[in-house]
N, C-alpha and C positions, 0 to 999 in steps of 0.2 A: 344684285342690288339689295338692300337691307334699308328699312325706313326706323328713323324713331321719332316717339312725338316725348320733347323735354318732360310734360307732365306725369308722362307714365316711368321713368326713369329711376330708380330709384337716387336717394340722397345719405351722399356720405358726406362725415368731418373728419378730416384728415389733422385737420388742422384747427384749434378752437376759434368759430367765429369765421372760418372757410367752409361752406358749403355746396359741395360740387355735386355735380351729374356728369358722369362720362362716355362718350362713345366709344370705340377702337377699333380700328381694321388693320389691315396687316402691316403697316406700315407706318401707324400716325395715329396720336390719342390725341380728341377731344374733350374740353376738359369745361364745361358753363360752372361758373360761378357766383354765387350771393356770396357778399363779405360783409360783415358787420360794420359800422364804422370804428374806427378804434381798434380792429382785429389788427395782427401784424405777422407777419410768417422772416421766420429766424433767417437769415442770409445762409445760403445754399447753394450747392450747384450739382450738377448732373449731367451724364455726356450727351443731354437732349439739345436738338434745336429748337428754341422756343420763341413762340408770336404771341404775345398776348394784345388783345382786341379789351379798350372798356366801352362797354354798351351804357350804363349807366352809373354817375355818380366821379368820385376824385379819389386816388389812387397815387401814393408816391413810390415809387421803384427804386432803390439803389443800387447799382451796380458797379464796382469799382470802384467804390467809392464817391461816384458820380448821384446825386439825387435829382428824379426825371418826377416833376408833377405830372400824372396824365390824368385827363377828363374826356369825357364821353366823347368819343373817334379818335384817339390819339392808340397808334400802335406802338408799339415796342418788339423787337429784332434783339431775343437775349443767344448770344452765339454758344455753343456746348461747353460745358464745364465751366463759365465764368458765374464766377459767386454772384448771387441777387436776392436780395430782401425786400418785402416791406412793407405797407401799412393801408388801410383804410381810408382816407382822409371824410367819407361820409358812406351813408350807405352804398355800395358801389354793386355793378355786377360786370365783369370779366370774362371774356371767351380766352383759354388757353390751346392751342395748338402745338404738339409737341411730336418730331421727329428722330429717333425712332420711337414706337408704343413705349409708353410707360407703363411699364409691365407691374411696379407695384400699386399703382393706381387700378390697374387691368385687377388685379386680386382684389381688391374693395368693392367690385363695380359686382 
């Protein structure tokens, strides 16, 4: 069993105005996020499965071409490799859950 406390984590930008702290075990990366409002991350995909959790603030996701508002409790289910972008809508902060490790995340951490 392995503990961490978010404050002592160190903090990387991946992305301008993405601010993460990561966990990973063998199987599944952790991903806490602060996002700036007005930040925006370029539409992307990856053969992860990904759950993203917003804990605080408004976030709009598109996928498919589909655009999802989410606000604080709303999940999202992004299945592997479908493209997803997207934006800020105020200051937000984001749990990402992704299956398998994200291994270039793993290298930043």
């Amino acid at each position: 069993m392995e503990r961490y406390e978010l404050e002592n984590l160190p903090v990387r930008e991946p992305t301008p105005g993405f601010r993460g702290k990561f966990v990973h075990t063998e199987n599944m990366t952790v991903a806490y996020w602060n996002i700036a409002a007005g930040s925006a991350m370029k539409p992307h995909s990856h053969p992860h499965e990904q759950v993203t959790l917003v804990l605080a603030g408004e976030f709009e996701m598109e996928i498919g071409g589909a655009k999802h508002h989410l606000r604080k409790g709303s999940v999202l289910l992004i299945p592997p490799s479908e493209a997803h972008g997207g934006r800020a809508l105020q200051d937000c902060v984001l749990l990402d859950v992704f299956h398998p490790v994200r291994e270039d995340l793993r290298a930043m951490s």
